[in-house]
LOZA-90432 format. One line per field, with one value per residue (C-alpha): x, y, z. Coordinates in steps of 0.1 Angstrom, whole numbers. Layout:
BEGIN
c1 X, ...
c2 Y, ...
c3 Z, ...
//
This chain:
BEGIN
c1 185, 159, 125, 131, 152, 163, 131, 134, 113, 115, 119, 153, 148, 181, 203, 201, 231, 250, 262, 260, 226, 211, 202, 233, 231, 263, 265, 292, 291, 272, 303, 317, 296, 292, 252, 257, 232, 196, 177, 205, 182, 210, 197, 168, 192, 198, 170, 144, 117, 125, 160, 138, 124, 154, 175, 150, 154, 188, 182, 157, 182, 206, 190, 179, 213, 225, 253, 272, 304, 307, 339, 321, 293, 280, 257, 237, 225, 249, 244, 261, 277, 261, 253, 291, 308, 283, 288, 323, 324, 303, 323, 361, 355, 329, 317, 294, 279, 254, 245, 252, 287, 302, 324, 353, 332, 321, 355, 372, 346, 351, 391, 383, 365, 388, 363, 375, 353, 355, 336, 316, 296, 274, 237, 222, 215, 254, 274, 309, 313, 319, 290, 288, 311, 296, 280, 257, 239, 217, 198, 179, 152, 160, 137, 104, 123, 124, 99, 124, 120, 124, 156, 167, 162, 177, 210, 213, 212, 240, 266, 254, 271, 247, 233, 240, 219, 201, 186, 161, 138, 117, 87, 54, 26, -8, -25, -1, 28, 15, 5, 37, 54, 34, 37, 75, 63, 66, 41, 45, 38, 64, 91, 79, 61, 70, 49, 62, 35, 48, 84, 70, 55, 83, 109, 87, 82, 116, 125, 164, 153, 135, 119, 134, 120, 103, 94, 80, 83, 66, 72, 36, 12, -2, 22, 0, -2, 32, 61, 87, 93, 128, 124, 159, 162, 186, 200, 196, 204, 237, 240, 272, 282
c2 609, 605, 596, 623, 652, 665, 688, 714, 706, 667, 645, 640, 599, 579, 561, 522, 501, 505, 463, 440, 431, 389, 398, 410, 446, 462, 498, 526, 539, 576, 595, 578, 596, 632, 647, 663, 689, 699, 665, 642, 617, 601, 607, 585, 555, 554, 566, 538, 551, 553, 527, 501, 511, 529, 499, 474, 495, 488, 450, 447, 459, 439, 407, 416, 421, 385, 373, 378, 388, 418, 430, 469, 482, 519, 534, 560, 586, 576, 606, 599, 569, 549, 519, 523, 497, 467, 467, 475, 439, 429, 449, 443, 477, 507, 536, 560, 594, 623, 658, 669, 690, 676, 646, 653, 650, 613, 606, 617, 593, 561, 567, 564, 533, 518, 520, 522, 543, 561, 591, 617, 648, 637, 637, 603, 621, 630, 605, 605, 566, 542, 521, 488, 502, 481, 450, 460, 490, 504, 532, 536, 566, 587, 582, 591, 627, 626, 631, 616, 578, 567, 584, 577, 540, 541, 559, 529, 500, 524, 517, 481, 450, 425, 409, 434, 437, 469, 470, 504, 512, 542, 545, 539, 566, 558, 577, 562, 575, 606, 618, 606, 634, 658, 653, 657, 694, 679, 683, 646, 657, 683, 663, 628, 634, 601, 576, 542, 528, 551, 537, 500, 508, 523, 493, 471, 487, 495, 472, 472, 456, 426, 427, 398, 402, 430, 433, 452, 462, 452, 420, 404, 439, 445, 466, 493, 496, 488, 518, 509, 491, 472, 460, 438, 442, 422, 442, 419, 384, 368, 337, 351, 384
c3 197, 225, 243, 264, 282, 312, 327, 353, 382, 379, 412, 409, 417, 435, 407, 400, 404, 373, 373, 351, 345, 339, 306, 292, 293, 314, 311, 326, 352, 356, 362, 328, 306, 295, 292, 257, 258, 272, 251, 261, 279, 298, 333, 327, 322, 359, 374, 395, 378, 341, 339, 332, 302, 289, 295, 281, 248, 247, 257, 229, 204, 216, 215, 176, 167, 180, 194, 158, 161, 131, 110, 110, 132, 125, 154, 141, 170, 197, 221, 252, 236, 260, 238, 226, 251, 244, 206, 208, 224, 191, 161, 152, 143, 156, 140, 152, 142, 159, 147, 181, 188, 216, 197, 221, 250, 242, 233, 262, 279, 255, 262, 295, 293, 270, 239, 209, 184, 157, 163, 135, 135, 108, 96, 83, 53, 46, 63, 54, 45, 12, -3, 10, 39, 73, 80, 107, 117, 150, 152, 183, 188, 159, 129, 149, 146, 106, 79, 51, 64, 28, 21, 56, 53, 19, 33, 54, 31, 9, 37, 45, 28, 12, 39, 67, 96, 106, 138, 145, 175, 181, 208, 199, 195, 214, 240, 271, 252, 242, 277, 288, 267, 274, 315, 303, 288, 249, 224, 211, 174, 173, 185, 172, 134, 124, 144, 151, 124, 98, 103, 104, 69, 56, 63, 48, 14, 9, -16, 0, 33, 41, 75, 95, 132, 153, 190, 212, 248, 268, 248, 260, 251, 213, 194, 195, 230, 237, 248, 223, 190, 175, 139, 124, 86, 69, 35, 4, 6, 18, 35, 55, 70
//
């Protein structure tokens, strides 16, 4: 899902370079990837004055997933698929499902890129998999949307192996991020009931997740002052994946 969306009347800012970046992080190129609808926040990816934070997100999550190599990888919230390429390099196999219509779309694009995916329409509530299904899971900028973060989180350790890795962001909520939003034309409550301390609390009294590392960005502020937040749970205890 997203931090933001496309907003008539923005400066419309000149594109970053789209290379391979020191830490890691390489994505497609603009023209690669579909927008899939009005909250698609894929513009702010390559713009000067938002890439940084939008890619550090993805750097963040990267970094708490590792440098693992896993059998099954399910991206919850994929959007553009812009996150698709880099785990594909991590996943012998990637899944990844959105509420959002335009599957074909982001398809088209991975074929294009020569990312294999499997694609679903699906809500985290309902997803279409097995118990014990994958061994790693990222969700990035999707629970502060839901109220359910108990059932959500639950939903996630159902199709995580023993020992599976889930790796979550979502922004914080403070003043800074909160005017932010509402520069954007948001009300930050309507789009973002869950706050980034109500998701902290709820990962840590699930009783199917043990909290294994969280960050923030920028990684040097207090977490409550920070922009963005990446917590890795680990699913039960296994000594392998």
């Amino acid at each position: 899902m997203v931090l933001g969306r496309s907003t008539a009347g923005l400066l419309i800012l000149p594109p970053v370079s789209t290379a391979s970046e020191p830490t890691g992080l390489s994505l497609p190129p603009r023209s690669a990837l579909a927008q899939v609808d009005a909250d698609d926040p894929i513009e702010y990816y390559y713009r000067t004055y938002t890439a940084w934070l939008y890619r550090a997100r993805l750097r963040l999550a990267l970094r708490m997933l590792g440098s693992s190599r896993f059998h099954s990888l399910l991206e919850v919230g994929y959007g553009s698929g812009i996150l698709l390429p880099e785990l594909a390099r991590r996943a012998d196999r990637l899944v990844a499902i959105d509420v959002h219509a335009h599957v074909r779309a982001v398809e088209l694009s991975m074929r294009g890129l020569g990312i294999e995916a499997e694609l679903h329409r699906a809500s985290l509530f309902d997803m279409p998999f097995g118990v014990s299904e994958f061994n790693a899971l990222v969700c990035l900028s999707v629970l502060e949307h839901v109220t359910e973060l108990d059932e959500a989180l639950t939903q996630f350790a159902n199709v995580l192996r023993p020992g599976g890795v889930a790796v979550i962001g979502f922004p914080t909520r403070n003043p800074v991020t909160d005017s932010l939003f509402r520069i954007l034309g948001f009300n930050p409550r309507e789009i973002h009931p869950s706050s980034h301390g109500d998701i902290i609390k709820a990962a840590r009294r699930n009783s199917n997740f043990d909290v294994e590392r969280t960050g923030q960005i920028p990684a040097w502020m207090p977490r409550p002052t920070s922009a963005y937040v990446v917590l890795r749970l680990v699913a039960g205890h296994q000594e392998k994946l």
